[in-house]
DRENVORO-704262 format. One record per atom (N, C-alpha, C, CB): atom name; chain; residue in one letter; residue number from 1; x negated, y, z negated. Coordinates in nm, 4 decimals, m for minus. Each point is the difference from the previous one (the first is absolute). Last residue first. Glycine has a CB too. Example, Ala and Ser with C-alpha at 12.3 -4.5 7.8 and 13.67 -1.06 7.14 Angstrom:
# DRENVORO-704262
a / c / r / k / u / v / w
N / A / S / 2 / m1.2850 / m0.2250 / m0.7080
CA / A / S / 2 / m0.0820 / 0.1190 / m0.0060
C / A / S / 2 / 0.0770 / 0.1090 / m0.0730
CB / A / S / 2 / m0.1184 / m0.0628 / 0.2145
N / A / A / 1 / 0.0894 / m0.5092 / m0.2075
CA / A / A / 1 / 0.0890 / 0.1190 / 0.0000
C / A / A / 1 / m0.0900 / 0.1200 / 0.0000
CB / A / A / 1 / 0.1892 / m0.1173 / m0.1246
# end
This chain:
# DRENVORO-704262
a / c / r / k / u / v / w
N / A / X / 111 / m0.9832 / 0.8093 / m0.7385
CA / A / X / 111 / m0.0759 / 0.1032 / 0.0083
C / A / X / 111 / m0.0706 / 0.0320 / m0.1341
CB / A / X / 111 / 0.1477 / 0.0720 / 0.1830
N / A / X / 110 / 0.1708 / m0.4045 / 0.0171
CA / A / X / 110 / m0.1219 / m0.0747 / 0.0064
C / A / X / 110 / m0.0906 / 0.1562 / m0.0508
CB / A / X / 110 / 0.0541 / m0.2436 / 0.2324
N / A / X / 109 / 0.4035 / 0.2618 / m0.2038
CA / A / X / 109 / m0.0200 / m0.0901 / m0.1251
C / A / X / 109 / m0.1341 / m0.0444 / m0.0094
CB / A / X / 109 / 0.2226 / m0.0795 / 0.0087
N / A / X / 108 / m0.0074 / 0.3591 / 0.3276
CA / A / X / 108 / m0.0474 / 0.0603 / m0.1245
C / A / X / 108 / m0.0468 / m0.0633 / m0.1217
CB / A / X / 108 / 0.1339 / 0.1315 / 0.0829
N / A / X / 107 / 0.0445 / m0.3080 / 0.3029
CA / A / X / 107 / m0.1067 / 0.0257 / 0.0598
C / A / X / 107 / m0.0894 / 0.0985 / m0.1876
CB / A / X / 107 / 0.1396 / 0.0106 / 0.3708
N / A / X / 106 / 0.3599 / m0.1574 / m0.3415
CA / A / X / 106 / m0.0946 / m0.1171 / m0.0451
C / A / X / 106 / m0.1330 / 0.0375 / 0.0780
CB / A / X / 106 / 0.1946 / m0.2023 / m0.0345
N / A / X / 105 / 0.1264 / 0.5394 / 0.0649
CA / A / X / 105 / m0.0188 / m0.0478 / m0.1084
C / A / X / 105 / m0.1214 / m0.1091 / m0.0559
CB / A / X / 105 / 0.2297 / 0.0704 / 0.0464
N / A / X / 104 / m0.1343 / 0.0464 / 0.4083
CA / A / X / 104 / m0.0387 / 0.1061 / m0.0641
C / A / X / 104 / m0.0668 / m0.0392 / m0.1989
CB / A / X / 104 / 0.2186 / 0.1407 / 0.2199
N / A / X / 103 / 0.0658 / m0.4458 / 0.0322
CA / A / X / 103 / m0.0940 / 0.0298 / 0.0543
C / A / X / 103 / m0.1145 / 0.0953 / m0.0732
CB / A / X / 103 / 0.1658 / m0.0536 / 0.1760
N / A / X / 102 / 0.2759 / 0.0720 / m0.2295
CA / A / X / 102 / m0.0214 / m0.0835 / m0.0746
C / A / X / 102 / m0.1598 / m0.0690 / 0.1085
CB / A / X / 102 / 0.3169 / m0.0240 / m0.1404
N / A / X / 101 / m0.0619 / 0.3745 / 0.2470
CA / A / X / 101 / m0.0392 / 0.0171 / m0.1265
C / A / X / 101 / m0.0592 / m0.0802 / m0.0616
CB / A / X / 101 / 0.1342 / 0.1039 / m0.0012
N / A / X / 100 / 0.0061 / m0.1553 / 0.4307
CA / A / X / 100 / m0.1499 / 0.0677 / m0.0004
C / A / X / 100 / 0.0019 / 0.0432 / m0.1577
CB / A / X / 100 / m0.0260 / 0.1096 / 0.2812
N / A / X / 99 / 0.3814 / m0.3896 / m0.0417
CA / A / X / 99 / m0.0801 / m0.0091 / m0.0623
C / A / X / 99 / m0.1272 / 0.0584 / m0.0578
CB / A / X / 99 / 0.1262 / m0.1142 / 0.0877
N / A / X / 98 / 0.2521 / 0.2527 / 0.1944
CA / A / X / 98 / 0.0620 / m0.0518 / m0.1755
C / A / X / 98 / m0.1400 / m0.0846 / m0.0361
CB / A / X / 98 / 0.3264 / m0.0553 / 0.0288
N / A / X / 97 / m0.3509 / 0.2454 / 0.3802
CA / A / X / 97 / 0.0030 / 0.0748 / m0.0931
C / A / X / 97 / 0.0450 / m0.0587 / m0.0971
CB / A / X / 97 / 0.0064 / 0.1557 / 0.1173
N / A / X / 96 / 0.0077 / m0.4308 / 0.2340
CA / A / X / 96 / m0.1353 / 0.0048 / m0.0534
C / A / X / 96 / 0.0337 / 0.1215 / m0.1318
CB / A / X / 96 / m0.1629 / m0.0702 / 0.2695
N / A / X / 95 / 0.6087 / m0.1438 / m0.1698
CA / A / X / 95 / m0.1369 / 0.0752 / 0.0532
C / A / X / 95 / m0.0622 / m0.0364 / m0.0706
CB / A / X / 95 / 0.0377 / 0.1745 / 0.0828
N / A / X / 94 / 0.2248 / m0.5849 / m0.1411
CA / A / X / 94 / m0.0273 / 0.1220 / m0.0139
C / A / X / 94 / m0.0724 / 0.0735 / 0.0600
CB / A / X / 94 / 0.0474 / m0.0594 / m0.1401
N / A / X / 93 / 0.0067 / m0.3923 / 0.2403
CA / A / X / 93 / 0.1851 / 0.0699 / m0.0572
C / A / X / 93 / m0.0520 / 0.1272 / 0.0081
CB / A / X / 93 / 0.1395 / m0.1649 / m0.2034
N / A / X / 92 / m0.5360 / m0.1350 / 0.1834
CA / A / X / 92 / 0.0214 / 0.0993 / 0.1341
C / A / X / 92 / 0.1546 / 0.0516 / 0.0305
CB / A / X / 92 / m0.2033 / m0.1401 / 0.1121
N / A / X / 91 / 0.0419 / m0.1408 / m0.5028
CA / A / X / 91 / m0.0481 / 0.1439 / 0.0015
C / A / X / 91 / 0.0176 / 0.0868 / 0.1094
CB / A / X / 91 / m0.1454 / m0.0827 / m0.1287
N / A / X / 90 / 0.2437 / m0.4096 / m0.1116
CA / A / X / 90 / 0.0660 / 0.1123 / 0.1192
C / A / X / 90 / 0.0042 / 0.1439 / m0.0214
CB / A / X / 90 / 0.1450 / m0.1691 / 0.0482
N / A / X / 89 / m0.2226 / m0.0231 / m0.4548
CA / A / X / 89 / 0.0316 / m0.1041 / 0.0709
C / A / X / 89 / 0.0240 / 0.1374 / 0.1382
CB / A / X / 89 / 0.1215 / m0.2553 / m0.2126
N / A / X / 88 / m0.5040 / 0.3569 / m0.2128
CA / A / X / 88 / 0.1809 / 0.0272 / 0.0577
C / A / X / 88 / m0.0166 / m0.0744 / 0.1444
CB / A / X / 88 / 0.0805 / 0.2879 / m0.1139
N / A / X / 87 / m0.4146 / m0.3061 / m0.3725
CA / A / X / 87 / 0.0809 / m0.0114 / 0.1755
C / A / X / 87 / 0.1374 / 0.0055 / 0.0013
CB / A / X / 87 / m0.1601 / m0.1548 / 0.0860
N / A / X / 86 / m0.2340 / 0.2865 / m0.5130
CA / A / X / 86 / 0.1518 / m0.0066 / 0.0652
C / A / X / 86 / m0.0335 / m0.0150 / 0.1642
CB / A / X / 86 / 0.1384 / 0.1774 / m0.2015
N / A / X / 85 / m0.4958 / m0.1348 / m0.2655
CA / A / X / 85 / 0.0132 / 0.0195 / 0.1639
C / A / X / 85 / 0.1679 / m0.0493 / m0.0008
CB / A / X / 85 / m0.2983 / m0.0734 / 0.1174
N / A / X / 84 / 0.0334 / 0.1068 / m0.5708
CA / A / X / 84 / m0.0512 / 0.0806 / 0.0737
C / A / X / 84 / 0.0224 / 0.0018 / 0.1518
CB / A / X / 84 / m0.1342 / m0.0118 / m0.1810
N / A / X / 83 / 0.0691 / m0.4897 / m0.0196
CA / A / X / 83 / 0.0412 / 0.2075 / m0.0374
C / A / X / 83 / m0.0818 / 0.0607 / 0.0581
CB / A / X / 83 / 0.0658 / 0.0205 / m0.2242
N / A / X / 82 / 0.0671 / m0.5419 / 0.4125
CA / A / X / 82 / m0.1003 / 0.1012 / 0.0030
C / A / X / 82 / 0.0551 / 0.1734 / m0.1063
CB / A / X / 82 / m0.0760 / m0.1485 / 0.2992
N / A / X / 81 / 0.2612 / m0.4087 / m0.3894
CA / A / X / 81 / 0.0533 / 0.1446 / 0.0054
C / A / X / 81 / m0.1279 / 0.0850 / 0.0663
CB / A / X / 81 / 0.1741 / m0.0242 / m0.2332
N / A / X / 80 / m0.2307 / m0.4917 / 0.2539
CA / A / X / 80 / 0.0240 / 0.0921 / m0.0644
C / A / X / 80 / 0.0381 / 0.1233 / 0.0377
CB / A / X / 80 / m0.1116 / m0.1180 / m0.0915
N / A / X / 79 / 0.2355 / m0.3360 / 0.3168
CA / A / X / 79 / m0.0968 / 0.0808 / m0.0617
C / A / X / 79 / 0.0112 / 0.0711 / m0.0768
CB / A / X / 79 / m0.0616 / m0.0163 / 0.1287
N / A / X / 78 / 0.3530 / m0.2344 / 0.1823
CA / A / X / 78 / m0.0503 / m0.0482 / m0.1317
C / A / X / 78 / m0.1014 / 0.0766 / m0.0515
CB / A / X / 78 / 0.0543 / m0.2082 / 0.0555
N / A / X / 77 / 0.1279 / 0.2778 / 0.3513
CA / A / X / 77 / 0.0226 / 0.0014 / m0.0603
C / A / X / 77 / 0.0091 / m0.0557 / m0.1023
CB / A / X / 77 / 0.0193 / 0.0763 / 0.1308
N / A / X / 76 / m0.3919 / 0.2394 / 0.0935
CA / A / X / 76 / 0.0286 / m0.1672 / 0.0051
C / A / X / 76 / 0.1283 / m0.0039 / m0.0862
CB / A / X / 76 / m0.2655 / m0.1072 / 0.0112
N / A / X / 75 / 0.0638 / 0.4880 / m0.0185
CA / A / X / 75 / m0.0719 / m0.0553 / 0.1347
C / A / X / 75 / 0.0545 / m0.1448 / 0.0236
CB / A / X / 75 / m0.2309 / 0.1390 / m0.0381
N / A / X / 74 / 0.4904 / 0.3057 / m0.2198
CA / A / X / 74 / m0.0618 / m0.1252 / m0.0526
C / A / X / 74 / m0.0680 / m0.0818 / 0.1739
CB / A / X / 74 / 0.2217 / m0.0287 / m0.2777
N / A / X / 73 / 0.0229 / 0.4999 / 0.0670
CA / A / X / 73 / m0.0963 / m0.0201 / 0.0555
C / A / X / 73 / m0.0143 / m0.1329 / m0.0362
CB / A / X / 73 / m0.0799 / 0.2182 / 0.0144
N / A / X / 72 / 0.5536 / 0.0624 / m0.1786
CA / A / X / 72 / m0.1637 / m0.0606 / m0.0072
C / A / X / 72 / m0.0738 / m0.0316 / 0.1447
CB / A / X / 72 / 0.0731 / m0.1270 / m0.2310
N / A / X / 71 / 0.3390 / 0.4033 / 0.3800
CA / A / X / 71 / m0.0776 / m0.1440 / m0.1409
C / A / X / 71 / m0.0936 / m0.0012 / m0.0166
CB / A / X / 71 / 0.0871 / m0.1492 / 0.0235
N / A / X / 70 / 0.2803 / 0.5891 / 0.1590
CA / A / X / 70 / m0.1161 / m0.0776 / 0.0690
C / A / X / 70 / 0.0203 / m0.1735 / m0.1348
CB / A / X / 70 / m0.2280 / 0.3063 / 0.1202
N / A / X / 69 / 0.5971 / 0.0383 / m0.1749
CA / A / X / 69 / m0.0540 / 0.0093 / 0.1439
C / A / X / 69 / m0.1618 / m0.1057 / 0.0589
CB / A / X / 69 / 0.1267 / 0.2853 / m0.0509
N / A / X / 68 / 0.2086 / m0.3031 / m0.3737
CA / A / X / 68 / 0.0032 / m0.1114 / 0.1384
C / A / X / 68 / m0.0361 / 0.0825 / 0.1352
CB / A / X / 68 / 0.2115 / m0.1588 / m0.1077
N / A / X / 67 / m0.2527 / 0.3503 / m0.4074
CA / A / X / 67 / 0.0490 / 0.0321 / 0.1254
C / A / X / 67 / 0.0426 / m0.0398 / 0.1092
CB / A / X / 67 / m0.0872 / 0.0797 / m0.0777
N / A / X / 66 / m0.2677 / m0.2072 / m0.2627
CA / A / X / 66 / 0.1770 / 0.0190 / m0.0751
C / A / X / 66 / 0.0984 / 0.0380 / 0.1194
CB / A / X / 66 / m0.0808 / 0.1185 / m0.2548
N / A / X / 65 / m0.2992 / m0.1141 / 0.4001
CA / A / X / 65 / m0.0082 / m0.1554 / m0.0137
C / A / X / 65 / 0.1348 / m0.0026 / m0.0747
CB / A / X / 65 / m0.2798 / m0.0699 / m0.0148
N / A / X / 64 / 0.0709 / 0.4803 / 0.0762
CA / A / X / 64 / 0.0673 / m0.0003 / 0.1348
C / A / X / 64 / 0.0306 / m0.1624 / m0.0395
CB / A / X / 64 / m0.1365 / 0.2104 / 0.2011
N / A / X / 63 / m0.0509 / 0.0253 / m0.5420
CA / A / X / 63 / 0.1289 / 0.0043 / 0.0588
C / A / X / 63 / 0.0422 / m0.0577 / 0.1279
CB / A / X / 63 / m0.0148 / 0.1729 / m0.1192
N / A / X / 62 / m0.4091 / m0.2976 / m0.0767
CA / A / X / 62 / 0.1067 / m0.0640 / m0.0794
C / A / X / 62 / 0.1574 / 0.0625 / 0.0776
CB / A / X / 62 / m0.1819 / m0.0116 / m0.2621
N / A / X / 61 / m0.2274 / 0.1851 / 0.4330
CA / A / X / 61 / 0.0691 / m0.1455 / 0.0262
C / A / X / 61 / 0.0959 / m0.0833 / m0.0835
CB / A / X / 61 / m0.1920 / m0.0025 / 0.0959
N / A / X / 60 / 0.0155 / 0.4815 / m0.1902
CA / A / X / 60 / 0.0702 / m0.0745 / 0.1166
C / A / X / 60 / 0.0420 / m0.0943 / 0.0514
CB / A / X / 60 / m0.0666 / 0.0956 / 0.0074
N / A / X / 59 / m0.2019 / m0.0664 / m0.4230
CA / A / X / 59 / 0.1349 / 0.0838 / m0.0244
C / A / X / 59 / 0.1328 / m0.0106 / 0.1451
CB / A / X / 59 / m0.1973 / 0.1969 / m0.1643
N / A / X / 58 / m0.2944 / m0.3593 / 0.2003
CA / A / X / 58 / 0.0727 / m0.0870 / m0.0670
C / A / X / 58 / 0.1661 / 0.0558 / m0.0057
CB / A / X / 58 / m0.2394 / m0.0730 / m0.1373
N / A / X / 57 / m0.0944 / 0.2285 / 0.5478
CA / A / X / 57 / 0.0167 / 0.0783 / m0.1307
C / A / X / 57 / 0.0917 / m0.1443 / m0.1129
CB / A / X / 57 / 0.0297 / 0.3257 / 0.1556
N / A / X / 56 / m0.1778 / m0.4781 / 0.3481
CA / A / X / 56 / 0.0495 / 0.1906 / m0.0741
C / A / X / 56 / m0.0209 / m0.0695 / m0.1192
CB / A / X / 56 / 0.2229 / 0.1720 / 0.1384
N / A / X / 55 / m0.3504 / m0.4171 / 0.3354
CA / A / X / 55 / m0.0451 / 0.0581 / m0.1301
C / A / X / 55 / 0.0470 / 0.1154 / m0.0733
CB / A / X / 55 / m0.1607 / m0.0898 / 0.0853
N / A / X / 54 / 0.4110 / m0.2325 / 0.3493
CA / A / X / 54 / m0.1109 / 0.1312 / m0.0657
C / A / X / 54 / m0.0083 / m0.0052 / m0.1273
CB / A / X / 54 / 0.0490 / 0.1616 / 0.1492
N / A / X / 53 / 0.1818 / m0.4508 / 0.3462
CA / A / X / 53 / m0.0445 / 0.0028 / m0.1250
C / A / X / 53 / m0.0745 / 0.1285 / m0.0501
CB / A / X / 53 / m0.0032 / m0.2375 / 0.0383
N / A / X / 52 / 0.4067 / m0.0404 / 0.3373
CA / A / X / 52 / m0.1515 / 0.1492 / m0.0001
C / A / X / 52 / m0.0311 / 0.0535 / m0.1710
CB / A / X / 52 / 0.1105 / 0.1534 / 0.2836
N / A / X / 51 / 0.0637 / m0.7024 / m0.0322
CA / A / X / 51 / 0.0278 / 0.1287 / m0.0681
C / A / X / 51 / m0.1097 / 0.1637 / m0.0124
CB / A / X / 51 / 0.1291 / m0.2247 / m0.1284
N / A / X / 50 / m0.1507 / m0.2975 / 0.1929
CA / A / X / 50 / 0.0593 / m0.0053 / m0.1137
C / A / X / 50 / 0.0822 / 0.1663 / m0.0131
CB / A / X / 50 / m0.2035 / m0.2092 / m0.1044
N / A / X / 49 / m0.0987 / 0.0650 / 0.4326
CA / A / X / 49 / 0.1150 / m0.0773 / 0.0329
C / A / X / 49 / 0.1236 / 0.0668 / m0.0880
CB / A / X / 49 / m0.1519 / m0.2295 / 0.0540
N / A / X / 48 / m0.2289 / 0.5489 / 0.0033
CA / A / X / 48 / m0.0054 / m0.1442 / m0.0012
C / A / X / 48 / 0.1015 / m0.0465 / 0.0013
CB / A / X / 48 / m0.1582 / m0.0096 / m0.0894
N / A / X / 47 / m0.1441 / 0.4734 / m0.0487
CA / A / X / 47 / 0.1372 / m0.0613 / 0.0917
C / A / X / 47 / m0.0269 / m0.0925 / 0.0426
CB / A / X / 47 / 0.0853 / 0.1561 / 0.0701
N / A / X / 46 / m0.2862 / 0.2034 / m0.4868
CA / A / X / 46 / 0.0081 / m0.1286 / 0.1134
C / A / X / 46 / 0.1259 / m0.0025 / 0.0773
CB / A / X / 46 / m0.1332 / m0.1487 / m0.1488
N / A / X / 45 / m0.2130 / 0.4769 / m0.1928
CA / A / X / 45 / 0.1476 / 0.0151 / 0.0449
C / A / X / 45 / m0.0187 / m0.1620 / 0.1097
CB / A / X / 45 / 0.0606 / 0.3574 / m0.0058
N / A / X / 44 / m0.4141 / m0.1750 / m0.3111
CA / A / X / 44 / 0.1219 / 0.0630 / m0.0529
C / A / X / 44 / 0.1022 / m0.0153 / 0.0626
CB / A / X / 44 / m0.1065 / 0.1354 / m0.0782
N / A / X / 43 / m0.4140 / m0.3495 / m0.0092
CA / A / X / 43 / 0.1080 / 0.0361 / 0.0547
C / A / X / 43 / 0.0813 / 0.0252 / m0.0102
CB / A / X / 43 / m0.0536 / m0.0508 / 0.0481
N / A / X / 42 / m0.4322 / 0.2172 / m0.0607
CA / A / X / 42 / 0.1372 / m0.0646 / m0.0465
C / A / X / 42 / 0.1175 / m0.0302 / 0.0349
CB / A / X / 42 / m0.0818 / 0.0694 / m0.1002
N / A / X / 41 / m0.3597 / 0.1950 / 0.3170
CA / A / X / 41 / m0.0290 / m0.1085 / m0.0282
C / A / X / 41 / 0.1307 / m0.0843 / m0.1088
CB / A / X / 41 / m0.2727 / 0.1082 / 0.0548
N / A / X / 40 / 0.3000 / 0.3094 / 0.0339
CA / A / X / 40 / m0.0855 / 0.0237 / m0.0158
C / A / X / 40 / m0.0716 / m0.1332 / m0.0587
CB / A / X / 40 / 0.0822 / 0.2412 / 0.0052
N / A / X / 39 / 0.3732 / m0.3457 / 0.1647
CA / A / X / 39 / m0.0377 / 0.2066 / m0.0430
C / A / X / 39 / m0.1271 / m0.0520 / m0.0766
CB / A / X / 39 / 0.2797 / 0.1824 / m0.0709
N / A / X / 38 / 0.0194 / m0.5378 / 0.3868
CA / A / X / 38 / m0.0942 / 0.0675 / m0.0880
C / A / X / 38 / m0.0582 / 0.1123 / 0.0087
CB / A / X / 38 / m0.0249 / m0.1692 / m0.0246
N / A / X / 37 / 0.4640 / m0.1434 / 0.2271
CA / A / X / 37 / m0.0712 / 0.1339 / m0.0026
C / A / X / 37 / m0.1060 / m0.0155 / m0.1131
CB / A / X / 37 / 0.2113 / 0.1452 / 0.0837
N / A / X / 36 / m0.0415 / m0.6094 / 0.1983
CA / A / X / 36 / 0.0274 / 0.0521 / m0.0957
C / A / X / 36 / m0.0691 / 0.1979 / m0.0102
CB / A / X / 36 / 0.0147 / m0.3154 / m0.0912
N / A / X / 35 / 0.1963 / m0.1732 / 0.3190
CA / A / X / 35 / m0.0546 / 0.1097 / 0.0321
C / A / X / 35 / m0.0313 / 0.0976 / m0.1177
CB / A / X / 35 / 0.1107 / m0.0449 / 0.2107
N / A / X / 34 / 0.0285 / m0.5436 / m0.0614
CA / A / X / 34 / 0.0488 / 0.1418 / m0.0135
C / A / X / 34 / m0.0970 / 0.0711 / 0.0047
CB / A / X / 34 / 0.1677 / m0.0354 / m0.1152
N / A / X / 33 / m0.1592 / m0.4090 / 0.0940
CA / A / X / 33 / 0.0950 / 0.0192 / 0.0337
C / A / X / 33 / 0.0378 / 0.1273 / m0.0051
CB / A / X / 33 / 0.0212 / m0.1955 / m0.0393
N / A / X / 32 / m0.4666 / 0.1264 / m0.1250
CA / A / X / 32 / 0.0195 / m0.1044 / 0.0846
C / A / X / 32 / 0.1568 / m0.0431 / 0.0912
CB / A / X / 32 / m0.1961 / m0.0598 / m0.1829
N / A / X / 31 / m0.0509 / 0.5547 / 0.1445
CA / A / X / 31 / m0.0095 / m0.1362 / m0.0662
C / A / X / 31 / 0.0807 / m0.1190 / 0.0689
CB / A / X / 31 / m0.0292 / 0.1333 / m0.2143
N / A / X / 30 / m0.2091 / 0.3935 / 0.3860
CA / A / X / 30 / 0.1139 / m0.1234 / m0.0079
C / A / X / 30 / m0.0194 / m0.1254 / m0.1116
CB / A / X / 30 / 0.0200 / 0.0481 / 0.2646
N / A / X / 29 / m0.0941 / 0.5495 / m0.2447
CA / A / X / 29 / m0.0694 / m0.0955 / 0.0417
C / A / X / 29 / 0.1440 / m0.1895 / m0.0198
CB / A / X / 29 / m0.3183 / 0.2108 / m0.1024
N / A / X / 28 / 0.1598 / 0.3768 / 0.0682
CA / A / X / 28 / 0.1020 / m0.1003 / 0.0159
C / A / X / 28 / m0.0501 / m0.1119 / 0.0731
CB / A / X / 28 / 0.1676 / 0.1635 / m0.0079
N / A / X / 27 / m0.3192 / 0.3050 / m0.2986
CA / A / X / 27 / m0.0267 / m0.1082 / 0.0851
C / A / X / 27 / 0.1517 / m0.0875 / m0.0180
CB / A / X / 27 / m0.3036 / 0.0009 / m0.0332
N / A / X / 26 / 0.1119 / 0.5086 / m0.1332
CA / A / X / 26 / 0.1018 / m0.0781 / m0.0009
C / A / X / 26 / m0.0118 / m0.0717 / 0.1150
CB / A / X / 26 / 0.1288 / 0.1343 / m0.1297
N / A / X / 25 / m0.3430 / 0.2078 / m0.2539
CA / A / X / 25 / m0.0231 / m0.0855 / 0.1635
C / A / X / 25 / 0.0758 / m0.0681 / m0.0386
CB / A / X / 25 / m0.2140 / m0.0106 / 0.1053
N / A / X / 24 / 0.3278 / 0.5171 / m0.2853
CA / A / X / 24 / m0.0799 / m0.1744 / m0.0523
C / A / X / 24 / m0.0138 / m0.0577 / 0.1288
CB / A / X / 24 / 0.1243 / m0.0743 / m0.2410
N / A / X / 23 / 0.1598 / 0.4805 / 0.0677
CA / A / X / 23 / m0.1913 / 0.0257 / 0.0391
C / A / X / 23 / m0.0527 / m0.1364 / m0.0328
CB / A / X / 23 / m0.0536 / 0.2732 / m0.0871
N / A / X / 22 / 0.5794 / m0.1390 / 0.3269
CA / A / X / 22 / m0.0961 / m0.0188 / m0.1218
C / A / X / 22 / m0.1145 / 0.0372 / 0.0434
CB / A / X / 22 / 0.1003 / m0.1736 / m0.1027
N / A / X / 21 / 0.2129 / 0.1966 / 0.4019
CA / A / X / 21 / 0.0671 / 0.0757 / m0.1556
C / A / X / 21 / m0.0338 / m0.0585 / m0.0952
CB / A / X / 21 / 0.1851 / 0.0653 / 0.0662
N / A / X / 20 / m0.3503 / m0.1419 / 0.4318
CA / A / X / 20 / 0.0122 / 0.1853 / m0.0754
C / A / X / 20 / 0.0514 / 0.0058 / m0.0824
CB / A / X / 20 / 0.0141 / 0.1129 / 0.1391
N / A / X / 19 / m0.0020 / m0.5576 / m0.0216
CA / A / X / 19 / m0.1650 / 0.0525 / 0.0069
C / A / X / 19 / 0.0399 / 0.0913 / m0.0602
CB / A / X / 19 / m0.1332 / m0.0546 / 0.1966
N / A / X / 18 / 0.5126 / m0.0988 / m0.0773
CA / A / X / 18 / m0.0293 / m0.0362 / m0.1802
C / A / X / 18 / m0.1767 / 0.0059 / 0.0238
CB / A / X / 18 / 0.2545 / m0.2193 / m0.1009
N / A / X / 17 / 0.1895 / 0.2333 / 0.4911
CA / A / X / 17 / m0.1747 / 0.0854 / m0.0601
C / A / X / 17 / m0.0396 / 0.0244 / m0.0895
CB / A / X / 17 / m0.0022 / 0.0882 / 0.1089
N / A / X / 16 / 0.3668 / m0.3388 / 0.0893
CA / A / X / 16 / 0.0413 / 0.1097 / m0.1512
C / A / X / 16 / m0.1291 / 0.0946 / m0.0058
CB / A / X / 16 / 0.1428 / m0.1985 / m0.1821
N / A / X / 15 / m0.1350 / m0.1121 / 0.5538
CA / A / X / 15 / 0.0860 / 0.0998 / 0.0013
C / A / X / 15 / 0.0936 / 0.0420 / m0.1276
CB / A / X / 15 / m0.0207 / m0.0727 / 0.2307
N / A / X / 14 / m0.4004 / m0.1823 / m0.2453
CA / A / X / 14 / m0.0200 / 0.0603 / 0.1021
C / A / X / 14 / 0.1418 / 0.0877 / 0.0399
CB / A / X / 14 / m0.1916 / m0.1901 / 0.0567
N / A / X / 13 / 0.2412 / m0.1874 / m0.3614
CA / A / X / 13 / m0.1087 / 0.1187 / m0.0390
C / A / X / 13 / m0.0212 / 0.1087 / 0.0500
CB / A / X / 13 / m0.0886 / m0.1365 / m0.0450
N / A / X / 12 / 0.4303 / m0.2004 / 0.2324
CA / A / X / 12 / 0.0257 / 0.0492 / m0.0644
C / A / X / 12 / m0.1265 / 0.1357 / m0.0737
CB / A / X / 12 / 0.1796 / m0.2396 / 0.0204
N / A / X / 11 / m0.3133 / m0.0652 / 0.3004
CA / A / X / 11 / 0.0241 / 0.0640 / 0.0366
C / A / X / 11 / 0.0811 / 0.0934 / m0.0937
CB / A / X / 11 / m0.0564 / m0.1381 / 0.1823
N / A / X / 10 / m0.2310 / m0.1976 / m0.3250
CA / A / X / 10 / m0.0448 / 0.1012 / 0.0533
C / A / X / 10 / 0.0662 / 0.1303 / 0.0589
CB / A / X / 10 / m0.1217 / m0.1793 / 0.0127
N / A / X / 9 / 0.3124 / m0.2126 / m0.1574
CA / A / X / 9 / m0.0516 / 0.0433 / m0.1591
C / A / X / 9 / m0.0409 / 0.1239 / 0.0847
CB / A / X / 9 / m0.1025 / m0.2296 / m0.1938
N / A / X / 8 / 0.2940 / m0.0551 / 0.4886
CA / A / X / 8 / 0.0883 / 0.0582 / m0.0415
C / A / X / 8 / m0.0905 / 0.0858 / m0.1412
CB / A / X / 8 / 0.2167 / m0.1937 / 0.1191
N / A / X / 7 / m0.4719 / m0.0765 / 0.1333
CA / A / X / 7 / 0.0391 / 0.0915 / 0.0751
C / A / X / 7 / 0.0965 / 0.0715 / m0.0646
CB / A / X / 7 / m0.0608 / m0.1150 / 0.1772
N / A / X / 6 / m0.0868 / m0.2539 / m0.4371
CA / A / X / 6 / m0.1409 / 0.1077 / 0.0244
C / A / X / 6 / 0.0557 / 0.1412 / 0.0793
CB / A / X / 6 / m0.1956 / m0.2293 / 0.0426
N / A / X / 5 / 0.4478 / m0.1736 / m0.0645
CA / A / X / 5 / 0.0703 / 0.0685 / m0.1323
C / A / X / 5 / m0.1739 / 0.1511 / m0.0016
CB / A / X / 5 / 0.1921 / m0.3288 / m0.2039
N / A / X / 4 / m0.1603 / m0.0021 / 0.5462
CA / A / X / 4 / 0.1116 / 0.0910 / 0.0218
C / A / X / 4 / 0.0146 / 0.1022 / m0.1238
CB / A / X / 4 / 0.1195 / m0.1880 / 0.1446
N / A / X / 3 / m0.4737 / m0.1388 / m0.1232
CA / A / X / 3 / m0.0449 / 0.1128 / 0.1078
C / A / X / 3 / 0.1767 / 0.0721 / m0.0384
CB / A / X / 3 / m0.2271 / m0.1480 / 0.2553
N / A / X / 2 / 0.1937 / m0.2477 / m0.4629
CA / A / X / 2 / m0.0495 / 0.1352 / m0.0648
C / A / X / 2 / m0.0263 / 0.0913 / 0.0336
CB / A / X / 2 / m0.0485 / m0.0834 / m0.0830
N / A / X / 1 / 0.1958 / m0.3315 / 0.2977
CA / A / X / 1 / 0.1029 / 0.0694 / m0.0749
C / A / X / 1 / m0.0552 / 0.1250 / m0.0671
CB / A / X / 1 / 0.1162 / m0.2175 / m0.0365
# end
């Protein structure tokens, strides 16, 4: 299952080309049900069952959570709240372009 969410992480990256619009390394690599982006060794963005996940900004995530566009982050449901991250359900509804801000964004978070 993680190889897919690896292919879809990669390929989305690769056609926003989020190399040329930063100055950080950016690895992708697989976990255990999913995939996740790290910027300069962190991680800032996933995809997994649960959803296409990122590291922003508190202020952000609070809106978009007031917003019923993305949720909390939680690895388990019973767990704790992860801060500092939002998934959004069915990420592939949307262009890739609707995500590169938020990409972008959460790549900036590791800088």
């Amino acid at each position: 299952m993680a190889k897919a969410y690896l292919e879809k992480l990669c390929k989305i990256s690769e056609a926003l080309e989020l190399e040329n619009e930063v100055e950080a390394n950016l690895d992708i690599k697989h976990f255990f049900s999913g995939a996740a982006l790290y910027s300069n060794g962190i991680i800032c963005a996933s995809w997994s069952p649960s959803g296409l996940a990122f590291k922003l900004p508190q202020p952000e995530v609070n809106k978009l959570i007031a917003s019923g566009k993305a949720r909390s982050l939680r690895y388990f449901d019973k767990g704790h709240v992860k801060k500092g991250y939002v998934v959004f359900e069915n990420p592939e509804a949307a262009t890739k372009e609707t995500w590169k801000k938020y990409f972008l964004s959460a790549i900036t978070q590791t800088l």
